[in-house]
C-alpha positions as CSV (number, residue, x, y, z in Angstrom):
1,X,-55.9,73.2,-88.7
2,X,-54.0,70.8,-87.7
3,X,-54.6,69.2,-83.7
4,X,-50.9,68.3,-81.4
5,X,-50.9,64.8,-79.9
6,X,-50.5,67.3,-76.8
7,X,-54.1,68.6,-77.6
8,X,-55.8,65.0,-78.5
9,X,-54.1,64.4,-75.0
10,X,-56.2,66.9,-73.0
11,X,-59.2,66.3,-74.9
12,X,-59.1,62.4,-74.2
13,X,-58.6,63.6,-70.5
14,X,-61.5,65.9,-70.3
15,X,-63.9,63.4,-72.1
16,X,-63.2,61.1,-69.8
17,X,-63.8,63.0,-66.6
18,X,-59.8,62.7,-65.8
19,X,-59.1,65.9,-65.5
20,X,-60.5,67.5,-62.6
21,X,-60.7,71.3,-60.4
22,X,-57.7,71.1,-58.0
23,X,-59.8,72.9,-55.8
24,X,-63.2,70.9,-56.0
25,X,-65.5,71.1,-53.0
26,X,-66.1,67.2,-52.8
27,X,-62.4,66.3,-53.6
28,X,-61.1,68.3,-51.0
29,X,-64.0,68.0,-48.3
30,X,-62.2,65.1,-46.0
31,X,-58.5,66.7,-46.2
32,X,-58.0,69.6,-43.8
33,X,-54.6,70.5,-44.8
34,X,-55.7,73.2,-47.3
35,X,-56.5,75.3,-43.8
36,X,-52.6,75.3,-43.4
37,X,-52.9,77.9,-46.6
38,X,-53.9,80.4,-43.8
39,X,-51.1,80.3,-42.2
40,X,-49.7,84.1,-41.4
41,X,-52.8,85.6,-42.7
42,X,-54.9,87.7,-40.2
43,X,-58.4,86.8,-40.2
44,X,-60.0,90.4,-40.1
45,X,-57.0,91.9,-42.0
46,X,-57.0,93.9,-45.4
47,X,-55.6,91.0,-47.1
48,X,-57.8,88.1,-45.9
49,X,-61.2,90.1,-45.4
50,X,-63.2,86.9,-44.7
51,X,-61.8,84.9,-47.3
52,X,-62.3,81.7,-44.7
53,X,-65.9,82.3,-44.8
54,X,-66.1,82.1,-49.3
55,X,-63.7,79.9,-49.6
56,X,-65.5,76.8,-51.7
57,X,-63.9,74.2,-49.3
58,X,-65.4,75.2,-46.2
59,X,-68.2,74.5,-46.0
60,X,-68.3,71.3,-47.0
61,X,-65.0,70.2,-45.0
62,X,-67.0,71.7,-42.0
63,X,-70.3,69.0,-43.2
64,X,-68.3,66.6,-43.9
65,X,-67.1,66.1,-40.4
66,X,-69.5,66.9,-38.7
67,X,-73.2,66.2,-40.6
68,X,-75.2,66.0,-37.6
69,X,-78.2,68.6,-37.1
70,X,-78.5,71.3,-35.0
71,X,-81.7,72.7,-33.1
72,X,-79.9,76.1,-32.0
73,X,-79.8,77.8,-35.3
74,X,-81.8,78.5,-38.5
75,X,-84.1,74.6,-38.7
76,X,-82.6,72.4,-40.9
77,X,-79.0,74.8,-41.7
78,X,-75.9,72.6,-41.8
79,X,-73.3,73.1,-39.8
80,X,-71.5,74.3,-42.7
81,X,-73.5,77.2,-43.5
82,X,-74.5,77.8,-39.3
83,X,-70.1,77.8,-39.1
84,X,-70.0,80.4,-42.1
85,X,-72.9,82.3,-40.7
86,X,-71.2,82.6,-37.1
87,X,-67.6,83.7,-38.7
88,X,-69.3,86.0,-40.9
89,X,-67.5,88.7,-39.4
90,X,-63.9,87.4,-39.2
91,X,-61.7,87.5,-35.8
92,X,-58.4,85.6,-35.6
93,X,-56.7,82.7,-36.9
94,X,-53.7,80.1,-34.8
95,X,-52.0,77.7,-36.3
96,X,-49.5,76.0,-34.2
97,X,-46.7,74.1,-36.3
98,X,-48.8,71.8,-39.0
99,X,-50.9,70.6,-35.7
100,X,-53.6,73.1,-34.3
101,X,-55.7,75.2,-36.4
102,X,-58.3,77.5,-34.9
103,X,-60.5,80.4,-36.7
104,X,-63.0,82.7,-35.3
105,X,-65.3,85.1,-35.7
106,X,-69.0,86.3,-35.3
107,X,-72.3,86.6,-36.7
108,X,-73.0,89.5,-38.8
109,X,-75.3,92.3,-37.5
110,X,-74.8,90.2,-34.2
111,X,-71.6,89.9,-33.3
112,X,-72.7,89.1,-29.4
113,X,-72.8,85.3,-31.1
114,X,-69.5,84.4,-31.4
115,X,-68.0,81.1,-33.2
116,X,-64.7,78.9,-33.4
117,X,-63.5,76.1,-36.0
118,X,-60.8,73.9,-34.1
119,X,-59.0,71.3,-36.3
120,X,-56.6,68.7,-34.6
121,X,-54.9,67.8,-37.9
122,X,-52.2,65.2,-36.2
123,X,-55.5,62.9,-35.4
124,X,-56.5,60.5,-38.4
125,X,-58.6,61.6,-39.3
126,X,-57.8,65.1,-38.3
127,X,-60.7,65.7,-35.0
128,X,-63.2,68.6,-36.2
129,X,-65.1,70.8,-33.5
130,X,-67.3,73.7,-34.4
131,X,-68.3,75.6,-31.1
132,X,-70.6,78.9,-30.9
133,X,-72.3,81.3,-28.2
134,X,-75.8,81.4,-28.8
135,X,-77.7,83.7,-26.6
136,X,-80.8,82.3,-24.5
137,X,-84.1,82.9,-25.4
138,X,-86.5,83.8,-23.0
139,X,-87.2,86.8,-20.7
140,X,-85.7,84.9,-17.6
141,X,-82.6,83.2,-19.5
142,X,-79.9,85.5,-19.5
143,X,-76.7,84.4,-20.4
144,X,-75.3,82.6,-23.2
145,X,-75.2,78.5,-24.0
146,X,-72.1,77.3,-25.8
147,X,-72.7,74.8,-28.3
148,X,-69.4,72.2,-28.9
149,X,-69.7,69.8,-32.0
150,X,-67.4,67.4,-32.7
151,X,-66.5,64.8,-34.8
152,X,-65.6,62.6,-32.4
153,X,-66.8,61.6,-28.8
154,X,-65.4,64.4,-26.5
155,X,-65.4,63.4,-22.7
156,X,-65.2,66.6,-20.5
157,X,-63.0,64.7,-18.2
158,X,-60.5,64.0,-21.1
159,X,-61.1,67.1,-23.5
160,X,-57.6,67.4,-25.3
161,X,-55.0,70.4,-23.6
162,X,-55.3,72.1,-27.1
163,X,-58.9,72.1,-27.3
164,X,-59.2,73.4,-24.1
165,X,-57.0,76.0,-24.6
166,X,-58.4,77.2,-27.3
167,X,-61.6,77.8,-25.7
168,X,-60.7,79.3,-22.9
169,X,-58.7,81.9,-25.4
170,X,-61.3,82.7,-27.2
171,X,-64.5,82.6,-24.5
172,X,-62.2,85.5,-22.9
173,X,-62.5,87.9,-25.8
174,X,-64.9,90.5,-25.7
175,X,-67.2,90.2,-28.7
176,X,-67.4,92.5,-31.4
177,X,-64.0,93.4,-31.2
178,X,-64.6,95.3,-28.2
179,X,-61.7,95.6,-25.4
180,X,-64.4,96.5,-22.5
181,X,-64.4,93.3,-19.9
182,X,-68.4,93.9,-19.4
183,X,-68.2,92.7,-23.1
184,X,-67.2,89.3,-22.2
185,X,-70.0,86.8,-22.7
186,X,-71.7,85.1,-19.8
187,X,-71.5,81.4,-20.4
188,X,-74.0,79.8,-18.0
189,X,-74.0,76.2,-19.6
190,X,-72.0,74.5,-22.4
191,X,-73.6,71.5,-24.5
192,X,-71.5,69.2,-26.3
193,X,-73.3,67.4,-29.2
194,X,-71.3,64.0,-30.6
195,X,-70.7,62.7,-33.4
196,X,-74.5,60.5,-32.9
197,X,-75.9,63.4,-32.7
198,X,-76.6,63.2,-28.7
199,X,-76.3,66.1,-26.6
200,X,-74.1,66.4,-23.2
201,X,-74.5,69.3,-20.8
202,X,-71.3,70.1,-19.2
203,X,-70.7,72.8,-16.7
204,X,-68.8,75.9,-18.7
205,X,-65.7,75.4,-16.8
206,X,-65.2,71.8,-17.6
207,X,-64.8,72.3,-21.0
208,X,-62.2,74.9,-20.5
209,X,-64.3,78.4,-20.5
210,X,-62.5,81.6,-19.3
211,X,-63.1,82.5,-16.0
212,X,-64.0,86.1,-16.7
213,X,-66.7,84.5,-18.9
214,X,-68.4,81.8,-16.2
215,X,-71.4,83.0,-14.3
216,X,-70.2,84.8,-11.2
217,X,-72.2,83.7,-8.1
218,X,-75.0,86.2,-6.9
């Protein structure tokens, strides 16, 4: 049988580690563009189920940007996998122009813990924030803490208009897909956790929460 200069071509390729998956986990983990592919698609339709949550890139995009720990979760999870856990159950995506991209969803078999992925993909690179609702232990802590990490330094004072927006959006849905406003989570404090790893707690409101979910006073 005879071999095509074509085929001694590809075989050279592959020997030599050339050739690789255009859709490789570690080749694609710093570029965020990919998340553009979502563009149109409903995050809880028929089409989509929660093709976010298994698609390879995710979670190491997510890791990539932001690799410190978290306490709030399962010990020693990533972010990735606590971000795949907490859109397990997918809501809605926005994407505004080739800018903004925002996903959420909630945990399943708890959907009372929601969570959000917020890229800013005009920053270089693009700015990564991974927020959740995580509900306070204890038999005197009612009310929810929501947990923002990003991959850069976020100052309350100076939290970006999109960002902010974003939350507030999303802290104002009802969870589980519910349209009841007794649904609406209570946020009673909001942590930010840098890119150090340091944590920063904020008042809900200054980070943009929704009214209807900030602690109404007794």
């Amino acid at each position: 049988m005879r071999i095509g200069i074509r085929q001694l071509a590809v075989a050279a390729l592959l020997a030599s580690g050339t050739i690789v998956c255009a859709h490789s986990p570690a080749q694609d983990a710093g570029d965020a563009h990919w998340l553009l592919e979502y563009r149109g698609v409903k995050a809880n339709g028929t089409d989509s189920s929660n093709r976010l949550k298994w698609d390879k890139r995710f979670v190491p995009f997510v890791n990539h940007y932001l690799p410190m720990p978290q306490t709030f979760w399962s010990k020693g999870d990533s972010l990735g996998a606590v971000a795949s856990d907490f859109l397990g159950i997918p809501g809605e995506i926005h994407i505004e122009g080739d800018q903004f991209y925002e996903a959420d969803g909630c945990g399943a078999h708890a959907c009372f813990e929601k969570g959000m992925v917020w890229v800013d993909l005009t920053a270089s690179p693009p700015t990564v924030v991974f927020a959740a609702t995580d509900l306070r232990k204890g038999a005197n802590a009612h009310g929810y803490t929501l947990w923002l990490f990003a991959s850069r330094t976020l100052n309350p004072d100076q939290l970006p208009g999109e960002l902010r927006f974003s939350i507030e959006r999303w802290t104002a849905k009802p969870y589980g897909g519910s349209t009841r406003a007794a649904d609406i989570e209570t946020i009673r404090q909001a942590v930010i956790v840098g890119p150090d790893g340091n944590n920063q707690t904020v008042e809900p409101a200054s980070v943009g929460v929704a009214e209807a979910a900030q602690e109404k006073p007794e």
